[in-house]
C-alpha positions in Angstrom: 0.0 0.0 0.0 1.3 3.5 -0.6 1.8 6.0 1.7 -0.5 9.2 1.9 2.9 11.1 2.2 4.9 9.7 -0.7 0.9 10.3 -2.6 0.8 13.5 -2.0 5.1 14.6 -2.2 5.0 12.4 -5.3 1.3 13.0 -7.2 3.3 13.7 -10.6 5.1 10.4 -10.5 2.3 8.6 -8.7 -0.1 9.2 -11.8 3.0 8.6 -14.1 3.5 4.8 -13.0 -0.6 4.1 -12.9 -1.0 5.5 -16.4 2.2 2.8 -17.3 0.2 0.5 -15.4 -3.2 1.0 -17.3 -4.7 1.6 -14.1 -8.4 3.3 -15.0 -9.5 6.3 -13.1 -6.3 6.8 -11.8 -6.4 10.9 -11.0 -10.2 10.0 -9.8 -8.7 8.1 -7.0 -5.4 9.6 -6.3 -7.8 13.1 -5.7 -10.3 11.3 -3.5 -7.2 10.3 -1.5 -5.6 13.2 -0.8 -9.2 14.7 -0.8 -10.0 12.2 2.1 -6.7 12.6 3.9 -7.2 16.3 3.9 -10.8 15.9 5.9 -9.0 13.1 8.0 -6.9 15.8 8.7 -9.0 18.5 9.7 -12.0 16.1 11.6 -8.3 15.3 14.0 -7.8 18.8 14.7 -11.8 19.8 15.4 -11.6 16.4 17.7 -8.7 17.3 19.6 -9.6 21.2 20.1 -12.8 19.9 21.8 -11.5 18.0 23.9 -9.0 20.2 24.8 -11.9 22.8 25.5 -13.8 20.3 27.2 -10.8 19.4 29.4 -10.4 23.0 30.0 -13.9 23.5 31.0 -13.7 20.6 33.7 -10.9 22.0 35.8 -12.8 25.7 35.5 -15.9 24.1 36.8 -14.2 22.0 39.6 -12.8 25.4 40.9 -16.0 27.6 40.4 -17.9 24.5 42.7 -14.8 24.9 45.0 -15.7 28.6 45.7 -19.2 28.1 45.5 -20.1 29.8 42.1 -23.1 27.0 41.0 -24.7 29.0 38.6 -21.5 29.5 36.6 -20.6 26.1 36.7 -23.2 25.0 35.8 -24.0 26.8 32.7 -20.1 25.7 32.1 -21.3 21.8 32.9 -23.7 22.4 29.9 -21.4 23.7 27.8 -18.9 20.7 28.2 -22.0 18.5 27.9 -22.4 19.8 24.2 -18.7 19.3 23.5 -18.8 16.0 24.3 -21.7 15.4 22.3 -19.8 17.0 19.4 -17.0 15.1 20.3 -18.7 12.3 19.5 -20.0 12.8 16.2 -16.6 13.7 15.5 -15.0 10.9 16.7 -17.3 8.8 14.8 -16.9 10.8 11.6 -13.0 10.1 11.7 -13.3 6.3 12.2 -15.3 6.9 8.9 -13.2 9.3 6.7 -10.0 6.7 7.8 -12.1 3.8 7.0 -12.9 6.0 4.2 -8.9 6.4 3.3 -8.1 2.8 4.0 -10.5 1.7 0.9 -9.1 4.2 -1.7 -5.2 3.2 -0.8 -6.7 -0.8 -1.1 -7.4 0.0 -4.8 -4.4 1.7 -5.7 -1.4 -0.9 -7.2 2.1 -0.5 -6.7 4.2 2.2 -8.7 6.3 0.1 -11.6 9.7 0.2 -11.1 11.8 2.5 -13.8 12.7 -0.7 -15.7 9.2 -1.7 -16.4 8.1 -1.4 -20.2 5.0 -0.4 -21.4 2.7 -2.9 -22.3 -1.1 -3.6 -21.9 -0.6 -7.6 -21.5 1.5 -10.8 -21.6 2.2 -10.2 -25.2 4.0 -7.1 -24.9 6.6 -8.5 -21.8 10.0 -8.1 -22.8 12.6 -11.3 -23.0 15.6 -10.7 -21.6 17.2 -14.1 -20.9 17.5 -17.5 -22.8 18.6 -20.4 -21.9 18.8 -24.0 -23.4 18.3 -26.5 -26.3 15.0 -27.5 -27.2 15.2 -31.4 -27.1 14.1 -32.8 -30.5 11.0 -35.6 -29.4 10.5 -38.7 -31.2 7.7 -39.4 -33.8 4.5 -40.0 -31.2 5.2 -37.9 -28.6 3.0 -36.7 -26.0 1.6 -34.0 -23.6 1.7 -34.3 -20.2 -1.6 -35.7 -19.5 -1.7 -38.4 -22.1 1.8 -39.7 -20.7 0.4 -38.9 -17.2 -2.4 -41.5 -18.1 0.2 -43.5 -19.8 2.7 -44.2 -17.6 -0.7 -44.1 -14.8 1.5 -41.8 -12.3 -1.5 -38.7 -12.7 -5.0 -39.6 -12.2 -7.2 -36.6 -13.0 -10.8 -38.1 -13.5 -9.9 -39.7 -10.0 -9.1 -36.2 -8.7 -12.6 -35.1 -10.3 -14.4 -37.7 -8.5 -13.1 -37.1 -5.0 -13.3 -33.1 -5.5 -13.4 -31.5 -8.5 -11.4 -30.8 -11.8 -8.3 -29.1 -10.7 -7.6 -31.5 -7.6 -4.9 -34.3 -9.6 -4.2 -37.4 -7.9 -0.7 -38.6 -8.1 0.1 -42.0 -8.0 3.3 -44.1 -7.8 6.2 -42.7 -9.5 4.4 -39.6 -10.2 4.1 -39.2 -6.2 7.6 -40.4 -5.5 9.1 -37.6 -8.7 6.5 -35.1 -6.9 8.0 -35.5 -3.8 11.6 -35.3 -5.3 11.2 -32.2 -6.7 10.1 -30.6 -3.4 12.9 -31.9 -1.9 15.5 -30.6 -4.3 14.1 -27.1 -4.5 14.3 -26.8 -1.0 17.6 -28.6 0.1 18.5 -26.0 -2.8 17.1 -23.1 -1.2 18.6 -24.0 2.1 22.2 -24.5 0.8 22.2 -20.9 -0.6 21.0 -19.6 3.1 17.4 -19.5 3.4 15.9 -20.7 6.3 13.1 -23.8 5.9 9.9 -22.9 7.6 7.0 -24.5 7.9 3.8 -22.8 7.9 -0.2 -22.9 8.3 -1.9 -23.3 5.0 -4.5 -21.6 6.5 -4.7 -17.4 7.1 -6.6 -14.9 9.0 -8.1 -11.6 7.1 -5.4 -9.5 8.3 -2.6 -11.7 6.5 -4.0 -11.8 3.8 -4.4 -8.1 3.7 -1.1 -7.6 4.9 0.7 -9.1 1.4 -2.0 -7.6 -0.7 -4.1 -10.3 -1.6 -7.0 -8.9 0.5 -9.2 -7.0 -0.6 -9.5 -10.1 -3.1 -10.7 -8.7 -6.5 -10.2 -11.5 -9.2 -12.3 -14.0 -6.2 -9.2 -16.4 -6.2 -8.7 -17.3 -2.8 -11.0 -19.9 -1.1 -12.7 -18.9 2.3 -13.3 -21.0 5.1 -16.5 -19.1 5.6 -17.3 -20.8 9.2 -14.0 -19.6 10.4 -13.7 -16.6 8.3 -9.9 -18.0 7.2 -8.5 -18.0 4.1 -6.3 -21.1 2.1 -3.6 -19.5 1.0 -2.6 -19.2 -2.9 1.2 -19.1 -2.2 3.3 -19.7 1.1 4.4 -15.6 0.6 1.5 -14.8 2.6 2.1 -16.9 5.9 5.8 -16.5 5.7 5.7 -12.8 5.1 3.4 -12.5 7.9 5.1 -13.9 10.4 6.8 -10.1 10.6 3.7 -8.3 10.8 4.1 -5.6 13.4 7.7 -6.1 13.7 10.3 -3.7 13.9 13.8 -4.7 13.3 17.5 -3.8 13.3 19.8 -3.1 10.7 21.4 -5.9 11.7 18.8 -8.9 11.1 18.9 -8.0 7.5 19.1 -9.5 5.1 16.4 -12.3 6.4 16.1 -15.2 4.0 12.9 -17.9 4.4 11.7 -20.5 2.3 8.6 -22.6 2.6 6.9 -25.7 0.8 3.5 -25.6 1.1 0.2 -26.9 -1.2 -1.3 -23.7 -2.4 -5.0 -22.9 -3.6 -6.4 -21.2 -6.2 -9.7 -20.7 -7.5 -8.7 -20.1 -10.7 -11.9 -18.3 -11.6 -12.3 -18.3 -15.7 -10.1 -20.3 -16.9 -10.9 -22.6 -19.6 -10.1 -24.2 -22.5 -7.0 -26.1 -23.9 -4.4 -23.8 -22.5 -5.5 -25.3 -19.0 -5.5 -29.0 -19.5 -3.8 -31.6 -17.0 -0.8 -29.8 -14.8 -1.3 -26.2 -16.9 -3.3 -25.0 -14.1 -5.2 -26.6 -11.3 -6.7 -25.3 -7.7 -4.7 -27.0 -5.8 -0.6 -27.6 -6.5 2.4 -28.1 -4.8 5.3 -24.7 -4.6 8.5 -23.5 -3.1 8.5 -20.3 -2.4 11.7 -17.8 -1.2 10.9 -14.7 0.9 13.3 -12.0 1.6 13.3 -9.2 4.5 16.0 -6.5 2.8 17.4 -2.8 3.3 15.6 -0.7 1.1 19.2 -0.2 -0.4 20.2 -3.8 -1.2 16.8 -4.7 -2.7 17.4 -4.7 -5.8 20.6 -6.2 -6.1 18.9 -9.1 -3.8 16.5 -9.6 -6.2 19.4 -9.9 -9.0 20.4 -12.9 -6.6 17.1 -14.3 -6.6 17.1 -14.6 -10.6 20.3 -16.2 -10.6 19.3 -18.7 -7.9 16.1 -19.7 -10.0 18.2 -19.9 -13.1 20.4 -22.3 -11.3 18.4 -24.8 -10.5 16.9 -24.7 -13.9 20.2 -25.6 -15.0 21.1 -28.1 -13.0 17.6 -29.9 -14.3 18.6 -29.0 -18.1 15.5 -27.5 -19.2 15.2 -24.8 -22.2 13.8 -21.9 -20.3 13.5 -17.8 -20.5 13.1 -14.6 -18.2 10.5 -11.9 -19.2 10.4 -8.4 -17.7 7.0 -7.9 -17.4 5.2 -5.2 -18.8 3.2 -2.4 -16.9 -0.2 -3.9 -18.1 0.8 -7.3 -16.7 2.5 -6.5 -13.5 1.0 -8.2 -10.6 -0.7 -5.3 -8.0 1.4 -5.6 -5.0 4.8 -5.8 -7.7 7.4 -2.9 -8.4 9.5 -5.0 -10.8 8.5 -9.1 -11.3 11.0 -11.2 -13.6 8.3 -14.4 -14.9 10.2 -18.0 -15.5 9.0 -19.9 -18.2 10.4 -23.5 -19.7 9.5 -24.8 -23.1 6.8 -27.7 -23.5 8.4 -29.2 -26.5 4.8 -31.5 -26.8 2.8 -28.8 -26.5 4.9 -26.4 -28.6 4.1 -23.8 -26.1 6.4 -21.4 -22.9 5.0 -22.8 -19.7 5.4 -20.4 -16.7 7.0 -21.7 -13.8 8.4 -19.2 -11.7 7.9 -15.2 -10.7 10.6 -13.3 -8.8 9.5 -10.3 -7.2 10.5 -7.0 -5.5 7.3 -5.2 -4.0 9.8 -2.5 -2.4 8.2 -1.1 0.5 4.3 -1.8 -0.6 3.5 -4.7 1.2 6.1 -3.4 4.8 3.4 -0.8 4.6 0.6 -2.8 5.4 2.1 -5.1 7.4 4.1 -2.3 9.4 7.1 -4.1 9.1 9.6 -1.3 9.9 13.5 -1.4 10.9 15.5 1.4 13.0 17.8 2.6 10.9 21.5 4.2 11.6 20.0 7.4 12.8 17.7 5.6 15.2 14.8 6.3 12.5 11.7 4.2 11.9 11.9 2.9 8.4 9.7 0.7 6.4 11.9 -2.8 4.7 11.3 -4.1 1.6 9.7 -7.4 0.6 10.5 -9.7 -2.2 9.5 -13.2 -3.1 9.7 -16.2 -5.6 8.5 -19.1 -6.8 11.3 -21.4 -6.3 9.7 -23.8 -7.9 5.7 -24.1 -8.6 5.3 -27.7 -9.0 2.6 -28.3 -11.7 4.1 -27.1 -14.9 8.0 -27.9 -14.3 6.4 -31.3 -13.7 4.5 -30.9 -17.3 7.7 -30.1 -18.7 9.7 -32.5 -17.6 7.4 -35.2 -18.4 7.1 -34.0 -21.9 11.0 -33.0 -22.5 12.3 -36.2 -20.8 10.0 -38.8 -22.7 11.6 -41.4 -24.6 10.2 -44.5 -26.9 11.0 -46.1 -24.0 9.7 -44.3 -21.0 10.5 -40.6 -19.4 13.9 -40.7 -18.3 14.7 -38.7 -14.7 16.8 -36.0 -15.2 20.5 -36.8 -13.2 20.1 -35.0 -10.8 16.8 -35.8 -9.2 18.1 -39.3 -9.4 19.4 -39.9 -5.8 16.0 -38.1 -4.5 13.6 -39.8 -6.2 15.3 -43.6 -6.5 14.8 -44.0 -10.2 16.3 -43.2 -13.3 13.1 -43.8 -15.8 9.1 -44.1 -15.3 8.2 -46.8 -18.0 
């Protein structure tokens, strides 16, 4: 969330990075913001000046009863009864106008980084790294979900029965690679200094608002309506939230977590042949990285974080690229995200796989996450995150790059986690 300050210091610029970002209405609700903030504003000062004239009033009154002047106090006790009346109604009328504010900053995005192109959508995101040969597949080849059904190590219709489309069973190997996988990325993780957490898959409202995924517009998180919790789409959410309302030193930084978790996701829209068998389900398996950084180191930090991703794609030998993504297909809580993707050589087609992101000091905002800096200052931290890996389509893509006539080999080195070299 932005700050009213920066808003209001920074309008010009503000309206600059929502105009690269397509956002509509943009002026419309920068204005009611600093229109809103302005009555906040004045609604404090009316407040406070009476009850300081109330407060006044009280200690006059106690001293005219002391020398016996009733008549005076009391027309004073009247007096302070009307101030607190108005008091109030003004009381009540800032809890509204901040309520009021709180809503307008919910619907404003981040401010793009510099570095973000202009765009409207995924078409117009700009490549900036590539990476590996696209294996040559034999005559026959298959997607995903026909070797899935092949090889029987994915059962979708079984998945459909028990809950719905979306909800794979995996069976067998496909369990055992499944597994594999999550183990790799995060003994991967680990060795380059994250800490493992584990973490509910379950959050409260304020969590979720905390990261930016609450107020939910697209309707893709699932709510525990009993309970009023939320299953989480990503493990960013509990993992970032576990420094809510922290403040911090210099010191701790930079703080490096990383979490396997299932994640949900409603998913609401999506159809058709783009989404078949792993290309997107509700529920999937992810790694995720969280960093804690200076507001200084951020962005070299998040250099890191590419270069971490990018190494474990080359360890597993898969063709893959970077994209920069455009200002039209920047995610709302993002300043700058770099998108993974590897080539599905059976399905002719980039599969994404990854996002890395820095969300600069958007998200610290609402969470009041905050450090003391050298001067002894309160400063907000920046937050960054990354897939590191989503299961469902690095799955997809192995299945289909691997296959052979005679089965899918295991690329080397999932080997010793997984106990196999080929599913046939």
């Amino acid at each position: 969330m932005l700050q009213v300050a920066f808003i209001r210091e920074n309008k010009e610029t503000v309206l600059k990075g929502l105009t690269k970002r397509n956002f509509a209405d943009a002026e419309i609700t920068i204005n009611k913001v600093l229109i809103t903030d302005e009555n906040r504003k004045s609604t404090q000062t009316e407040l406070d000046n009476a009850l300081a004239e109330a407060n006044k009033l009280s200690k006059e009154i106690g001293i005219l009863y002391k020398n016996g002047e009733v008549q005076k106090a009391n027309i004073l006790k009247e007096k302070t009864g009307q101030l607190k009346e108005q008091s109030k109604e003004l009381t009540e009328k800032l809890s509204q106008t901040a309520t009021d504010l709180q809503e307008f900053l919910y619907q404003i995005p981040n401010i793009p980084h510099d570095s973000v192109p202009l765009g409207n959508n995924e078409d117009d995101n700009e490549t900036i790294f590539e990476e590996g040969t696209i294996p040559t597949l034999h005559e026959g080849a298959l997607p995903h979900w026909e070797l899935a059904k092949k090889y029987n190590i994915i059962d979708f219709e079984l998945g459909t029965k028990i809950t719905g489309a979306g909800f794979p069973v995996y069976k067998g190997k496909g369990a055992r690679l499944q597994r594999a996988l999550i183990n790799y990325f995060l003994d991967k993780n680990t060795a380059a200094g994250y800490t493992e957490m584990q973490v509910p898959y379950l959050v409260n409202e304020a969590s979720g608002i905390g990261t930016g995924n609450l107020p939910d517009k697209e309707g893709q998180m699932y709510l525990c309506g009993v309970d009023n919790l939320y299953l989480i789409p990503t493990a960013e959410i509990p993992v970032t939230n576990i420094y809510r309302d922290v403040l911090l030193k210099e010191t701790d930084f930079p703080i490096c977590n990383t979490a396997y978790t299932p994640c949900f996701r409603r998913e609401a829209g999506s159809y058709g042949a783009h989404v078949r068998g792993l290309n997107r389900l509700h529920q999937f398996d992810k790694v995720e990285i969280v960093r804690l950084e200076l507001p200084t180191n951020s962005y070299k930090a998040l250099d890191g974080m590419v270069e971490h991703v990018k190494g474990i794609l080359q360890e597993l030998k898969m063709p893959y690229r970077i994209l920069r993504l455009c200002g039209g297909d920047l995610g709302f809580t993002s300043a700058l995200t770099y998108d993974f993707e590897l080539f599905s050589t059976a399905q002719k087609r980039w599969l994404e796989i990854s996002s890395v992101s820095n969300f600069e000091t958007f998200q610290a905002n609402r969470l009041k996450l905050r450090f003391k800096n050298s001067d002894g200052k309160s400063e907000l931290a920046h937050t960054l995150n990354g897939s590191s890996l989503a299961l469902p389509r690095v799955l997809a893509g192995l299945l289909e790059n691997y296959q052979t006539p005679e089965g899918i080999k295991i690329p080397k080195v999932l080997v010793p986690y997984c106990g196999f070299e080929m599913i046939n």
